[in-house]
DOMAR-176766 format. One record per residue (C-alpha): x, y, z. Coordinates in steps of 0.02 Angstrom, whole numbers, plus 32768, in hexadecimal, padded with zeros to 4 digits. Layout:
<gufis>
XYZ/...
</gufis>
This chain:
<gufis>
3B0CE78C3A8F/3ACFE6E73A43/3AFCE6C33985/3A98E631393B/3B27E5E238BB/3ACBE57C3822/3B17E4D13837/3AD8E4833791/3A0AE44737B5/3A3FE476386F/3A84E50438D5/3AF0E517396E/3AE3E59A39E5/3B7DE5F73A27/3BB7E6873A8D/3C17E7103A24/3CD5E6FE3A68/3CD3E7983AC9/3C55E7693B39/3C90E7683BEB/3C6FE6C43C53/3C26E7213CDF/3BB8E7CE3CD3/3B4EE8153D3D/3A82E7DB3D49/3A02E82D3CC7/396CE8573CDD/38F9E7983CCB/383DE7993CB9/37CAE7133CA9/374FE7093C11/36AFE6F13C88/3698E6E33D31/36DCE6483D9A/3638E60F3DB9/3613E6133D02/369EE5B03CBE/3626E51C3C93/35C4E5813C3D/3646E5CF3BF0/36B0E5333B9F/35EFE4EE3B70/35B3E5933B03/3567E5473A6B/35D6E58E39B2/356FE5B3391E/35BBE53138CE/357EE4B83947/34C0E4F7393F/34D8E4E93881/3519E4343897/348FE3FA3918/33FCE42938A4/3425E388383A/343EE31738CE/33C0E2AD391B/3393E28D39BE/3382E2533A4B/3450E2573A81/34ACE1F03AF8/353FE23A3B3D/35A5E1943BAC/360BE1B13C18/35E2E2533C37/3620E2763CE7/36C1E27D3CB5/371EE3193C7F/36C1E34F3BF4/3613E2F53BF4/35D6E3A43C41/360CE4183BB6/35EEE3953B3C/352BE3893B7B/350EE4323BA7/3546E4613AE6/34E2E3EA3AAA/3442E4343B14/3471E4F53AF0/346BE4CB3A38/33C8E4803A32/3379E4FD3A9F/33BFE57C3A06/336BE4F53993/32BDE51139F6/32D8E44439EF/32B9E3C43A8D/330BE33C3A57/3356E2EB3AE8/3400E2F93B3F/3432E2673BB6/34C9E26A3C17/34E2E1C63C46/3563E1893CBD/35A0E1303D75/35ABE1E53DAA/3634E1B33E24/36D0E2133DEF/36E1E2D53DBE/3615E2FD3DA1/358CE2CA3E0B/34E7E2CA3DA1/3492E3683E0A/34F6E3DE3DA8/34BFE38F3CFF/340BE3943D3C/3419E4503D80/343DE4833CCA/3395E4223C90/340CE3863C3C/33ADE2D43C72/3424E25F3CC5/3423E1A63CD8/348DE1433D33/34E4E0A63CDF/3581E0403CFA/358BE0163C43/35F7DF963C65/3559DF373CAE/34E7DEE13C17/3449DEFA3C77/3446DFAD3C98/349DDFC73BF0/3404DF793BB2/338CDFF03C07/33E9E0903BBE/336BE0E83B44/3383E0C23A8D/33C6E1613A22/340FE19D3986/34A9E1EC39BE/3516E1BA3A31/35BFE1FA3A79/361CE18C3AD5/369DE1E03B4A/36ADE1493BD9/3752E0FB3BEF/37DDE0EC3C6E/38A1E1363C5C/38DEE15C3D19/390AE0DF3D88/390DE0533D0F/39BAE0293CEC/39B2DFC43D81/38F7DF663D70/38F5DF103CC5/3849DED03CEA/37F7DF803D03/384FDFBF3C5A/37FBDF3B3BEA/374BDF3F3C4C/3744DFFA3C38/37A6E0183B9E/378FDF783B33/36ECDF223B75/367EDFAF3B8D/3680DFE53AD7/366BDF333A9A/35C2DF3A3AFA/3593DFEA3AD6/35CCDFD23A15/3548DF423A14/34C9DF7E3A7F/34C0E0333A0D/34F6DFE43960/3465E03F38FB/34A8E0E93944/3517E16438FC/359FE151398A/3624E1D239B1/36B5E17B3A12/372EE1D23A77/37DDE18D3A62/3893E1E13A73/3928E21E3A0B/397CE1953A69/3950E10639F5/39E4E1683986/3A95E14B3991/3B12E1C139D6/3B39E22C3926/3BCBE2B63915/3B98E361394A/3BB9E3BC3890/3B27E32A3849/3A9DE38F3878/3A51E2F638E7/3A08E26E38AE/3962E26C3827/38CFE1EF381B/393BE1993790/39CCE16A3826/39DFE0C43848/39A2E0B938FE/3A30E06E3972/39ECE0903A23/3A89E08C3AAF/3A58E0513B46/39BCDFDC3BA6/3937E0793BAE/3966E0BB3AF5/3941DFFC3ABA/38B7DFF33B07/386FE0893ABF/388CE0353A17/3826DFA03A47/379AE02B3A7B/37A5E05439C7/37A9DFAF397F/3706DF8239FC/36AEE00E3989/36FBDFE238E9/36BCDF3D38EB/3604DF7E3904/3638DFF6386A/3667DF55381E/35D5DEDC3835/353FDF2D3868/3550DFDC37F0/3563E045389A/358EE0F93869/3643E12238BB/36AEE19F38D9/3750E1933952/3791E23D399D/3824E23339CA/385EE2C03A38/38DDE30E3A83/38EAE3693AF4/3851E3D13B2A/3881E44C3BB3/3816E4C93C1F/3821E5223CBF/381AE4973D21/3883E4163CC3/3906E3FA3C30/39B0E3F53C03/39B4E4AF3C0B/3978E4AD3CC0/39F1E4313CE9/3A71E48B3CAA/3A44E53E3CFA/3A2FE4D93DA8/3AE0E4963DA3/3B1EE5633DA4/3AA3E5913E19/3AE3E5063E8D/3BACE53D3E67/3BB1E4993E27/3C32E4743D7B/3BD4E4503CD7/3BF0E3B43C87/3BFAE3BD3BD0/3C3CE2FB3B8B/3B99E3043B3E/3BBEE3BB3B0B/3B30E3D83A84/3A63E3B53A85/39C5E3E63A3B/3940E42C3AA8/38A5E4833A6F/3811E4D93AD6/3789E48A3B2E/36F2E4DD3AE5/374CE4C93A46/376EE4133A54/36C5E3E93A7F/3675E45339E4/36DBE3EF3975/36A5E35239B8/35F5E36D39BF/360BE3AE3906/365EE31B38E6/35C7E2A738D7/35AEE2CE3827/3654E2713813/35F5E1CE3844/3612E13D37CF/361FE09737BC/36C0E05E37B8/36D9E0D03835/3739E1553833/37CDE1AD3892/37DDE25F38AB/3859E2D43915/382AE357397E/38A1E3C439BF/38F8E48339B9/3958E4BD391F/39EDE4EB396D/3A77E46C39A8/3A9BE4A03A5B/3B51E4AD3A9F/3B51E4973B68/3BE2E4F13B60/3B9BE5903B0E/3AE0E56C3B6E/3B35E5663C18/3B9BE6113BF2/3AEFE6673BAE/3AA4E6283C60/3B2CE65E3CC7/3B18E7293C6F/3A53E7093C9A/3A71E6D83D62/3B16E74A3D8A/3B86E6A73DB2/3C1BE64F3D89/3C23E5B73D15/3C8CE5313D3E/3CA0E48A3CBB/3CDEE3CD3CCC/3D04E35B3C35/3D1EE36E3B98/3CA8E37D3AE2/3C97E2E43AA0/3C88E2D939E3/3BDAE27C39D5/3B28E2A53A3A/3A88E2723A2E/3A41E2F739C5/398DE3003961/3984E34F38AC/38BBE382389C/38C8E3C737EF/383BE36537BF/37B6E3AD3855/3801E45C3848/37D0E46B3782/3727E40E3789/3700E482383F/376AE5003837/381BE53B38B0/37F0E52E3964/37E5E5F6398A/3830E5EA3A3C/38F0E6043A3B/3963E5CB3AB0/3991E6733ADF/38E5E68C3B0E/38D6E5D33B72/3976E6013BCB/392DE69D3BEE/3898E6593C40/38DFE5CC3C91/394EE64B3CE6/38D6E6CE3D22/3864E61E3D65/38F9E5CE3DCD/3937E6763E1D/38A0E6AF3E5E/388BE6073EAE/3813E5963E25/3806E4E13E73/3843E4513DE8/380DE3AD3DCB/38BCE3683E1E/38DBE2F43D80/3982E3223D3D/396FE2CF3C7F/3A35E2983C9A/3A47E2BC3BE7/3AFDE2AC3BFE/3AEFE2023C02/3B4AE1AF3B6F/3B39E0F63BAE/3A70E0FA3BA3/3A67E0EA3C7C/39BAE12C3CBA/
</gufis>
């Protein structure tokens, strides 16, 4: 059994001591069917409908291919379809990694494609009164400097500019903080950003492109920063569950993280544009709970019947989001981790593809 512990604004999540490391499988369902699961992590919340009535349109959604443009858009349409409004919903992106723009356009969300990094077709992009900005680059770019500033630092100079009399919702990361000690709670909007790492600094210059705009043109900002999202297909939680399914030894250096549903993560952000000011503003998204690996990996090895084997050692600092401040003006996300474990589990054993992008949250050096 899982006992949530209150850890001052924070909790942890831990295993009673008796439980064994290794039990036989339960019974694992899925909330909808596998078909469905878009549909599923996209269902509109009241609170969202009730949010979207004071927000104008037409939205932009860049960057919208990548891992949770779809949800994002398809939230965004659902809700004003319960408004009886029209206002437009443009996904807008290369299309070239996880999403290819048929699926947007099967669900009745207009697409356009744009490299936003290019002025001219930046320039071409409809005008609009919201827009969430989701494009950047992590993966890969430890290695190719050049790409990290284009995509992270460059693009949302020229998108701050070109969209500087729209309320703008920029996507950023929990990264930007420093390492903090587990029993803090994680690190608040007041924490002194200290970003470890090429990607995690660049994300701060993502935020500073949008500041500025905040600064000198009045352009209504808010900065999410988030971590970590997970879903069926993606997450530290499926990371972790594929390690035991493989026989493979947990790592736990980085022993403790925040995680908080998909559809949950998304209502709060698309809530979130009533944060919009100028200066702009930061805000955490992210689960209640402060996740032990240790304790998570144990849960998931009772879920899939199988061993759990561990390398390393707990270090006494992580990377760890305190979102106080959403969860009061929004309220708690309602999705536990028992029940994302749960999920994830029943997805990966009866055979759910992934997105094969481990999030390497383990990483304490800031490598992508």
């Amino acid at each position: 059994m899982l006992v949530l512990v209150p850890l001052f604004s924070s909790y942890t999540i831990t295993l009673s001591p008796s439980a064994p490391d290794r039990a036989q499988p339960v019974s694992l369902a899925l909330p909808c069917p596998a078909d469905d699961v878009d549909l599923f992590l996209s269902e509109p919340t009241t609170e969202v409908v009730q949010s979207l009535a004071g927000m104008t349109g037409p939205i932009l959604v860049l960057g919208a291919g990548g891992k949770m443009g779809l949800h994002l858009c398809l939230m965004l349409r659902r809700a004003m379809h319960l408004l009886s409004r029209s206002d437009a919903v443009v996904a807008v992106s290369r299309f070239s990694t996880l999403r290819d723009r048929a699926i947007f356009e099967q669900h009745g969300i207009k697409t356009q494609v744009c490299d936003l990094a290019d002025e001219e077709q930046l320039a071409v992009l409809p005008s609009a009164s919201t827009v969430f900005f989701l494009a950047g680059a992590k993966f890969g770019t430890d290695a190719n400097a050049a790409l990290l500033h284009r995509a992270n630092v460059e693009v949302p100079q020229k998108v701050a500019a070109r969209f500087r009399t729209a309320r703008i919702i920029a996507f950023s990361t929990g990264c930007v903080y420093p390492f903090v000690p587990i029993a803090s709670g994680g690190a608040t909007e007041v924490t002194r950003p200290q970003p470890v790492g090429a990607y995690a600094e660049s994300c701060l210059a993502r935020e500073q492109a949008f500041s500025d705009a905040a600064a000198h043109h009045g352009t209504r900002v808010v900065l999410i920063r988030l971590n970590y999202s997970v879903e069926f297909r993606y997450g530290v939680l499926v990371d972790v569950a594929q390690k035991i399914l493989a026989g493979q030894p947990v790592d736990v250096t980085t022993g403790h993280f925040n995680a908080i549903w998909q559809r949950d993560a998304v209502a709060h952000i698309i809530q979130s544009w009533a944060c919009t000011e100028s200066p702009a503003v930061p805000l955490n998204i992210t689960g209640q709970e402060t996740l032990s690996v240790r304790e998570v990996a144990r849960h998931f090895g009772k879920l899939l019947g199988r061993r759990v084997e561990f390398t390393g050692q707990e270090s006494a600092t992580a990377w760890l989001n305190n979102a106080t401040r959403s969860h009061r003006r929004f309220g708690p996300p309602p999705t536990t981790p028992e029940q994302m474990m749960a999920w994830i589990a029943a997805w990966l054993t009866r055979g759910g593809s992934t997105w094969g992008k481990p999030t390497a949250f383990e990483n304490r050096e800031g490598r992508f």
